[in-house]
TIROSE-712363 format. One record per residue (C-alpha): x negated, y, z; residue number from 1. Coordinates in Angstrom, 2 decimals, always signed. Example, Ala and Ser with C-alpha at 12.3 -4.5 7.8 and 13.67 -1.06 7.14 Angstrom:
BEGIN
+---------+---------+---------+-----+
!       x !       y !       z !   i !
+---------+---------+---------+-----+
!  -12.30 !   -4.50 !   +7.80 !   1 !
!  -13.67 !   -1.06 !   +7.14 !   2 !
+---------+---------+---------+-----+
This chain:
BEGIN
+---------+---------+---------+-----+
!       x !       y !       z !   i !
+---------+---------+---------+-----+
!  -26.16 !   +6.77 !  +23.83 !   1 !
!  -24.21 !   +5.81 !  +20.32 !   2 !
!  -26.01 !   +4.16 !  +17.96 !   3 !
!  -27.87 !   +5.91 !  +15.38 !   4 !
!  -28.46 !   +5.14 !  +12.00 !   5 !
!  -32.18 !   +3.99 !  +11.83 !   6 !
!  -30.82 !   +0.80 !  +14.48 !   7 !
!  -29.10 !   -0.71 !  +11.51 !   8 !
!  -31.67 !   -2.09 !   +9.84 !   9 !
!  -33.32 !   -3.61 !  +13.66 !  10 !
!  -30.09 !   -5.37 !  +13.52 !  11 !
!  -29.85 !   -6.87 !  +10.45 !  12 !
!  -33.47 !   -8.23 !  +10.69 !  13 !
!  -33.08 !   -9.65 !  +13.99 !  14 !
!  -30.06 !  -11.75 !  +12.55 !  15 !
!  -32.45 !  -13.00 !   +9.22 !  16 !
!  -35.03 !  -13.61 !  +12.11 !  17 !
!  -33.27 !  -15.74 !  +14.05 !  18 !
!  -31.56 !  -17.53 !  +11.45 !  19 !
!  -35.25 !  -18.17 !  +10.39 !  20 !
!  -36.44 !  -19.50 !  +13.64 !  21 !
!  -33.49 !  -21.84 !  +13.56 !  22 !
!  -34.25 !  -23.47 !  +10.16 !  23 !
!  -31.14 !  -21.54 !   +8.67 !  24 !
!  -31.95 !  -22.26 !   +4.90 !  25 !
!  -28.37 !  -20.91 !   +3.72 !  26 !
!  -27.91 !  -17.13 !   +4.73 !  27 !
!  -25.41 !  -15.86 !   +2.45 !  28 !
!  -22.46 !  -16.95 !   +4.99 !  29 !
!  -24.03 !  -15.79 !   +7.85 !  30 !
!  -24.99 !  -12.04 !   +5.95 !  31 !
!  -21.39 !  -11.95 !   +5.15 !  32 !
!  -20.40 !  -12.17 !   +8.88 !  33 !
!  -22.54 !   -9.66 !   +9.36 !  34 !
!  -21.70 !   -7.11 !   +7.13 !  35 !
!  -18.16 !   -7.60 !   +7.40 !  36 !
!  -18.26 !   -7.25 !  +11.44 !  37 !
!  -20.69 !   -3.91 !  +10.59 !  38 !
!  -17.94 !   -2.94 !   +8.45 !  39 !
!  -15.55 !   -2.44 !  +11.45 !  40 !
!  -17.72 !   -0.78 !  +13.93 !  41 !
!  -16.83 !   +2.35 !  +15.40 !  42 !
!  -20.19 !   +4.17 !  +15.10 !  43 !
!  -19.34 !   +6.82 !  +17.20 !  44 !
!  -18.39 !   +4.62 !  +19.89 !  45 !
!  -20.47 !   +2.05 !  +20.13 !  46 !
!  -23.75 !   +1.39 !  +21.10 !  47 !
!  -26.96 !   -1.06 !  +19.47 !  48 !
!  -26.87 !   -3.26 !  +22.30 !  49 !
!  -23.16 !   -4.28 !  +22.07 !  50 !
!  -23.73 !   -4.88 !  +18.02 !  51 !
!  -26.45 !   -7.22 !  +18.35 !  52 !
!  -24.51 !   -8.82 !  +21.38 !  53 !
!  -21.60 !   -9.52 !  +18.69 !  54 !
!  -24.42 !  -10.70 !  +15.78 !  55 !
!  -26.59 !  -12.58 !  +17.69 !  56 !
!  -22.80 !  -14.53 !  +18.54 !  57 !
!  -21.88 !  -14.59 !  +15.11 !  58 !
!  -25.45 !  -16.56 !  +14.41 !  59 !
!  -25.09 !  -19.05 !  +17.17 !  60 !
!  -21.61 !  -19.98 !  +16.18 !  61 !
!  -23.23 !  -20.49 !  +11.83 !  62 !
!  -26.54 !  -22.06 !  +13.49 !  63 !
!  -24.58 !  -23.88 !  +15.99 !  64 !
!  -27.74 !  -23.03 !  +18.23 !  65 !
!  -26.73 !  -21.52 !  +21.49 !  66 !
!  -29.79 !  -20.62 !  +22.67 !  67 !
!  -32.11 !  -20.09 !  +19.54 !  68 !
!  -35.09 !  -18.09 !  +22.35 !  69 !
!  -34.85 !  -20.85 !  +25.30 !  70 !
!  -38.11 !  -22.51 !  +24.57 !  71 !
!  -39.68 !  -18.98 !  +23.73 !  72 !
!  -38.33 !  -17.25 !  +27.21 !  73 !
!  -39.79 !  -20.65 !  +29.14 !  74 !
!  -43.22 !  -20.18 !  +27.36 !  75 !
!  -43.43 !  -16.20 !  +28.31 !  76 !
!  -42.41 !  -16.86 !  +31.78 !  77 !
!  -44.83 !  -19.84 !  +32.54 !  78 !
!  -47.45 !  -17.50 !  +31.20 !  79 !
!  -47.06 !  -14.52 !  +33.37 !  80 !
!  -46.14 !  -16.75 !  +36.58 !  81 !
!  -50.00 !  -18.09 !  +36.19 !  82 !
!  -50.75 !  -14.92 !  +36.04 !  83 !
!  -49.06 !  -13.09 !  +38.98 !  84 !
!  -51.69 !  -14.17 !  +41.54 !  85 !
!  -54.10 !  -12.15 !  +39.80 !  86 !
!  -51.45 !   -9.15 !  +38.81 !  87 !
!  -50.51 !   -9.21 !  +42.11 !  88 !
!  -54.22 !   -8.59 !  +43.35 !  89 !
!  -54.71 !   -5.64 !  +40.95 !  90 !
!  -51.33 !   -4.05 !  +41.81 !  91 !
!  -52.43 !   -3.87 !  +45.79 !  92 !
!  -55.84 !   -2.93 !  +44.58 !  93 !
!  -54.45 !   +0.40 !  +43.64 !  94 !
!  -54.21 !   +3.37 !  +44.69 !  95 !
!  -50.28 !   +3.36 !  +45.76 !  96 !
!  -49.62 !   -0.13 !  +45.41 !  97 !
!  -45.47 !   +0.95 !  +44.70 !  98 !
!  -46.15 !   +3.06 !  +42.03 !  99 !
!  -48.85 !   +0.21 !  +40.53 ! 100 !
!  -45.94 !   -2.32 !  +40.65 ! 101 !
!  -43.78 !   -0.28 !  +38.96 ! 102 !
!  -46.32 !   +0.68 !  +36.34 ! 103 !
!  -46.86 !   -2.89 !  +35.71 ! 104 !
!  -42.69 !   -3.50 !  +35.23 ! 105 !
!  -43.17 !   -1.13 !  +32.32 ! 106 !
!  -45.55 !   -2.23 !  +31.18 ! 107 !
!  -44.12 !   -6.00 !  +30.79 ! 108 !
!  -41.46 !   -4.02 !  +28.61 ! 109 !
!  -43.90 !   -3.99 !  +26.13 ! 110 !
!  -42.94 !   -8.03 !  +25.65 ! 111 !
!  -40.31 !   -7.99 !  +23.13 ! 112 !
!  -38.89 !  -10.23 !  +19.76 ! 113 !
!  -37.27 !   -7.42 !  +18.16 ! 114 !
!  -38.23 !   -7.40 !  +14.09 ! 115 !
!  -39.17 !   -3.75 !  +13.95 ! 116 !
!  -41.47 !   -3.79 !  +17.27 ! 117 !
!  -42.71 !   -7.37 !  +17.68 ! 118 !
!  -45.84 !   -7.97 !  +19.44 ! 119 !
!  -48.08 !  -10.79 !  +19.41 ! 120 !
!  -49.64 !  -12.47 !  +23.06 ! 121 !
!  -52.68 !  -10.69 !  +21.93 ! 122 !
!  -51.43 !   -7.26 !  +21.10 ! 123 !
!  -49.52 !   -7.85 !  +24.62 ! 124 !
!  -52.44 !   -8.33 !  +26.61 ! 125 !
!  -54.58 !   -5.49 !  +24.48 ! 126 !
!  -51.44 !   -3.14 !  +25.73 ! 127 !
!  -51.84 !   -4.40 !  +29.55 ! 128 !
!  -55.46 !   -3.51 !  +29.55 ! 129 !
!  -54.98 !   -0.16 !  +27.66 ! 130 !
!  -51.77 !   +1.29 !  +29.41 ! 131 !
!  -52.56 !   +0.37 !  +33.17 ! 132 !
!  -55.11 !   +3.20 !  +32.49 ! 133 !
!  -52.43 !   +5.49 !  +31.87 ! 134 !
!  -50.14 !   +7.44 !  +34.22 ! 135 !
!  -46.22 !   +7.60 !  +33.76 ! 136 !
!  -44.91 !   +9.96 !  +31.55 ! 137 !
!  -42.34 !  +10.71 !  +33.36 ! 138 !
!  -42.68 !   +9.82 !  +37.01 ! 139 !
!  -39.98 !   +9.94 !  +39.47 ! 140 !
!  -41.30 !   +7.14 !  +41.42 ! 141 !
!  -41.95 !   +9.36 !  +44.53 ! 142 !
!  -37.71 !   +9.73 !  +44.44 ! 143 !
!  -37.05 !   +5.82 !  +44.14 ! 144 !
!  -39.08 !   +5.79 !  +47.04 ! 145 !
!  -37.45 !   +7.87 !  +49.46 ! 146 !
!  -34.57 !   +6.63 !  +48.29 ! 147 !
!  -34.84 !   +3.11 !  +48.67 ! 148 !
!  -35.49 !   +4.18 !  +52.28 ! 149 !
!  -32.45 !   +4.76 !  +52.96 ! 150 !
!  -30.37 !   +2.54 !  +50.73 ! 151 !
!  -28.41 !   -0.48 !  +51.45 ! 152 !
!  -27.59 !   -2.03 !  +48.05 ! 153 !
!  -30.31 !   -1.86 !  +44.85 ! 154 !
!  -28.82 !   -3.38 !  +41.62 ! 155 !
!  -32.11 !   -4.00 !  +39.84 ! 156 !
!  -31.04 !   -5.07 !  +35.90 ! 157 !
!  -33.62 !   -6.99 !  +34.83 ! 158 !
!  -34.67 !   -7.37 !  +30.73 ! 159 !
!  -36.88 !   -9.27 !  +28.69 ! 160 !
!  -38.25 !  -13.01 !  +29.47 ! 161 !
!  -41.54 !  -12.70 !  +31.00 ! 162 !
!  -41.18 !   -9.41 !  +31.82 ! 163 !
!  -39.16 !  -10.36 !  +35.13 ! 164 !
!  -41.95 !  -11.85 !  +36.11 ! 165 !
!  -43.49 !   -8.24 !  +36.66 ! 166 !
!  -40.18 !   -7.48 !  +37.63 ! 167 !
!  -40.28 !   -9.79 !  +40.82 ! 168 !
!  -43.65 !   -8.38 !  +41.97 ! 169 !
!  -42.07 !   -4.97 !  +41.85 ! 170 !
!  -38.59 !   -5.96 !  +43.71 ! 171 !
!  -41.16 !   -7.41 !  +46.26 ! 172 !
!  -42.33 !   -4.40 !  +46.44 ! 173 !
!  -39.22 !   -2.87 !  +47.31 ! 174 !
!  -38.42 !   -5.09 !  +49.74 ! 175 !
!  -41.27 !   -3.91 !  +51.87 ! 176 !
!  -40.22 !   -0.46 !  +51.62 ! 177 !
!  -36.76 !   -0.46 !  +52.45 ! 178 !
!  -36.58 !   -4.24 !  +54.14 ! 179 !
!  -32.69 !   -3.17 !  +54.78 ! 180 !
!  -32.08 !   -3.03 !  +51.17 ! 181 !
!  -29.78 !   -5.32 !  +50.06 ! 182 !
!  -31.02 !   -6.35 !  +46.57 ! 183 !
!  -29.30 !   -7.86 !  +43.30 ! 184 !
!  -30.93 !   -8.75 !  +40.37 ! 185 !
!  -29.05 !   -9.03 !  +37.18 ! 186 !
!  -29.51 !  -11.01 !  +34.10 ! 187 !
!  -27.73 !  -11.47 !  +30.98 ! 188 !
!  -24.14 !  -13.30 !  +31.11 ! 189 !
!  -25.52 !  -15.31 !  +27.67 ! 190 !
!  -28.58 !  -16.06 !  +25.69 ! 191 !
!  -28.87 !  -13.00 !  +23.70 ! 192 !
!  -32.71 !  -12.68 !  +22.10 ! 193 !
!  -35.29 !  -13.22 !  +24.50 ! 194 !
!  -33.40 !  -11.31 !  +26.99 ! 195 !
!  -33.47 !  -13.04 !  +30.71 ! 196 !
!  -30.45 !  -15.84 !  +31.95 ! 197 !
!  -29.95 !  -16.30 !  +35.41 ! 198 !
!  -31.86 !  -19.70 !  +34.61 ! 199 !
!  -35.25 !  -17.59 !  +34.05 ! 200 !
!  -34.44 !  -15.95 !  +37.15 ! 201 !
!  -34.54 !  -18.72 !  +39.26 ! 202 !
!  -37.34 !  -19.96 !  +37.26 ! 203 !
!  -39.60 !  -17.58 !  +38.57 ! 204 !
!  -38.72 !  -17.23 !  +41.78 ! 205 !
!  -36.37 !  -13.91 !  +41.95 ! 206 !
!  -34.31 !  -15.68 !  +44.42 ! 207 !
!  -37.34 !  -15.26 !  +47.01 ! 208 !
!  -36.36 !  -11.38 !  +46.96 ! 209 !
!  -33.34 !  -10.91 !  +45.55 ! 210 !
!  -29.65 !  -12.53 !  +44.81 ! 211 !
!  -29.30 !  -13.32 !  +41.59 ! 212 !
!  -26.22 !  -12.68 !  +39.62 ! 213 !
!  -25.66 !  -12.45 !  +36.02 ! 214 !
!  -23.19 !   -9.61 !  +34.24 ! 215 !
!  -20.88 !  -12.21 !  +32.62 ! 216 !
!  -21.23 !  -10.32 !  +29.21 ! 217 !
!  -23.81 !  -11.45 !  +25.63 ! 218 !
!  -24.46 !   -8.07 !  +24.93 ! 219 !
!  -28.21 !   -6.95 !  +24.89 ! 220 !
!  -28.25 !   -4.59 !  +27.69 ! 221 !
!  -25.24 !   -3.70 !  +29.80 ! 222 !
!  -22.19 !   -3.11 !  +28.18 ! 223 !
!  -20.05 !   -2.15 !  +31.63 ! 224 !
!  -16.65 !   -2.61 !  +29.97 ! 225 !
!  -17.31 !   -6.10 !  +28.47 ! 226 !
!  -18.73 !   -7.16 !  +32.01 ! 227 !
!  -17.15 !   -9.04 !  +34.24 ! 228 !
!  -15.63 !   -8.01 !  +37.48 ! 229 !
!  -17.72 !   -9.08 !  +39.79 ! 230 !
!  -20.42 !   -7.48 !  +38.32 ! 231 !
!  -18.79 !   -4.27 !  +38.35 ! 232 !
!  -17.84 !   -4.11 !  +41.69 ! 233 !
!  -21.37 !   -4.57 !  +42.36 ! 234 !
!  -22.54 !   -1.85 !  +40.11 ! 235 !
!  -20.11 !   +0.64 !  +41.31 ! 236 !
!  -21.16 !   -0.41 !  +45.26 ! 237 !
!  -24.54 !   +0.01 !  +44.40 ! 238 !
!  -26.69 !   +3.12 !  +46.20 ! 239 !
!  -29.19 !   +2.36 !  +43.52 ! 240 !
!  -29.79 !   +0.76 !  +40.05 ! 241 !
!  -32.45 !   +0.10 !  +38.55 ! 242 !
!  -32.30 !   -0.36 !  +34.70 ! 243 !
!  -34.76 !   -2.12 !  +32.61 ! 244 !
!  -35.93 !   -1.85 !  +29.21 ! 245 !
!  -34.59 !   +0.40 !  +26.57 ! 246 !
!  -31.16 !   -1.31 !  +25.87 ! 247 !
!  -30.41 !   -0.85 !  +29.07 ! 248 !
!  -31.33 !   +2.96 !  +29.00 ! 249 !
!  -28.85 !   +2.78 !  +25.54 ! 250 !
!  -26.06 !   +1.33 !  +27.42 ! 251 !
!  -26.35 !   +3.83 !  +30.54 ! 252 !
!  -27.86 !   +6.96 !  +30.06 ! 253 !
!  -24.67 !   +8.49 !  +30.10 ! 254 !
!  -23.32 !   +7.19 !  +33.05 ! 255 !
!  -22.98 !   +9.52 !  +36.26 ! 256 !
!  -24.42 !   +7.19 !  +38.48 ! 257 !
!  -27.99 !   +6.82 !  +40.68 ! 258 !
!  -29.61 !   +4.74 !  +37.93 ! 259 !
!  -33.57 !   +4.77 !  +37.43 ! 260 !
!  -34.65 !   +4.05 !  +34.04 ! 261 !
!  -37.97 !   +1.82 !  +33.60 ! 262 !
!  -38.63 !   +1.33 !  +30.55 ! 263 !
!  -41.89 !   +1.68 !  +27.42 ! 264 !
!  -40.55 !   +3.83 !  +24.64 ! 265 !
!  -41.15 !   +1.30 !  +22.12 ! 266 !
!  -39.07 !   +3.34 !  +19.22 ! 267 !
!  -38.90 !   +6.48 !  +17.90 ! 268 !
!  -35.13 !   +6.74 !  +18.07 ! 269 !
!  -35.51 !   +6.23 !  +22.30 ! 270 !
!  -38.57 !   +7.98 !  +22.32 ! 271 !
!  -36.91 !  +10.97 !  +20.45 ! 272 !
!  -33.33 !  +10.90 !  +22.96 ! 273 !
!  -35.65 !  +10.92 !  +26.36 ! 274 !
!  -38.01 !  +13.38 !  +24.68 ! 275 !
!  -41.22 !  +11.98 !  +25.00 ! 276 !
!  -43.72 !  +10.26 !  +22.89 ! 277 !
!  -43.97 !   +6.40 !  +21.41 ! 278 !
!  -45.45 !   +4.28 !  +23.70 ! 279 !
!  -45.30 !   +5.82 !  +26.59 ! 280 !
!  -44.31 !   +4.67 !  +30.60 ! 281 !
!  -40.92 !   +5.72 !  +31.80 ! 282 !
!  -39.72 !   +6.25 !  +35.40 ! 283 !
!  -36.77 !   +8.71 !  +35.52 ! 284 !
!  -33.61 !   +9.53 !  +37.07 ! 285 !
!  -30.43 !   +9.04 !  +35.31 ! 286 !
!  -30.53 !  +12.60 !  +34.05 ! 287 !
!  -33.08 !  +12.90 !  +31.32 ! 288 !
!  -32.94 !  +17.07 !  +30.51 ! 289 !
!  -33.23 !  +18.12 !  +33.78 ! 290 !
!  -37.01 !  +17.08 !  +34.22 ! 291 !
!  -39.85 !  +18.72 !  +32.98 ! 292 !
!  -41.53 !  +17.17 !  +29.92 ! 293 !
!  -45.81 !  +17.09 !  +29.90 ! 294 !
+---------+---------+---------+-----+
């Protein structure tokens, strides 16, 4: 998916944003580097992800902070590990426990630092208790199933910080259905936003279910050709991936490969491309138009 005008302006907020948080009194510099990089973008052939992946860069190296969201990811993923006990209890409380978990994945996609769709821990947990009432939108969870059945490998590309907390609960879940299934879980190569490291990974316990690798790239989602070659050999071995979160769904959705998107339509420009709603629960097969829409 190439980017689309309305992005810009995400991207150019996120960069004041950050240079914010960092105590960045000076901006001028930094908006130049900006602007200048925007200036030699090939629209048509790039995607949002990969931009702020090259921003977020050029504000680390004029903040000289590499890792502006560290305490911020630590702080969302202590949270939700006090709360997985209790998660946990409501997912197997359900009524199919594997479709539960991966409601509950989504719905930690709501957790996000982006300008334009920043939540608060309140508005957070008012969207837990509001969309755990709802069913998918699109729901090919009954195919991930049968599929992870039968698979060997499952790259699972995880997202936001505290969100892979959710994550793990559903790769758990996995586990029990296809106990064969070989599973990686991937993280960021860099601190890019509040996007996962392979240090949040191990901080809440992924390695319990899965191996842990990262994709050796800064980009927000997964770029495949600035990746590193381990990664891809992974990805291309894979029987199944699993993408998180809407950058993710940017970077791939165009890819002829087994992928299942999970992700909460958080803006209209996604929302628009899948053809669903704002705010809505995504499980779907790499192929978008060739499912029904409610």
């Amino acid at each position: 998916m190439r980017i689309k005008e309305k992005c810009i302006p995400c991207i150019v907020n996120q960069a004041i944003k950050v240079a914010d948080m960092v105590g960045l009194k000076e901006k001028d510099e930094l908006l130049r580097s900006v602007f200048a990089y925007l200036s030699t973008v090939d629209f048509k052939g790039s995607s949002t992800p990969e931009l702020i992946g090259e921003i977020f860069s050029l504000l680390k190296k004029e903040t000289g902070c590499e890792d502006p969201y560290k305490e911020t990811r630590a702080q969302y993923n202590r949270m939700f590990l006090a709360k997985l006990p209790r998660l946990e209890r409501e997912i197997n409380e359900g009524e199919n426990p594997f479709v539960e978990s991966i409601k509950y994945a989504i719905i930690g996609n709501i957790i996000d630092f982006n300008p334009i769709h920043e939540l608060s821990y309140t508005d957070i947990q008012t969207s837990f208790d509001r969309l755990r009432e709802e069913p998918l939108e699109l729901d090919d969870s009954a195919v991930l199933s049968q599929e992870i059945r039968k698979a060997q490998t499952l790259l699972y590309l995880g997202d936001n910080c505290g969100e892979i907390c959710l994550d793990k609960l559903l790769i758990k879940k996995i586990k029990e259905i296809g106990p064969q299934c070989h599973v990686f879980f991937a993280t960021r190569g860099e601190a890019v936003v509040n996007d996962s490291v392979e240090e949040d990974a191990y901080m809440v316990g992924m390695d319990a279910y899965a191996t842990i690798i990262n994709n050796g790239d800064s980009s927000l989602g997964t770029v495949l050709h600035r990746t590193s070659e381990e990664f891809q050999e992974i990805y291309q071995k894979a029987d199944i991936v699993v993408a998180k979160g809407q950058a993710n769904y940017e970077c791939l959705s165009d890819e002829k490969k087994n992928i299942f998107f999970l992700l909460m339509t958080k803006c209209k420009v996604i929302a628009d491309d899948i053809g669903t709603p704002e705010i809505k629960m995504i499980c779907m097969k790499n192929n978008p138009k060739q499912y029904e829409r409610k």
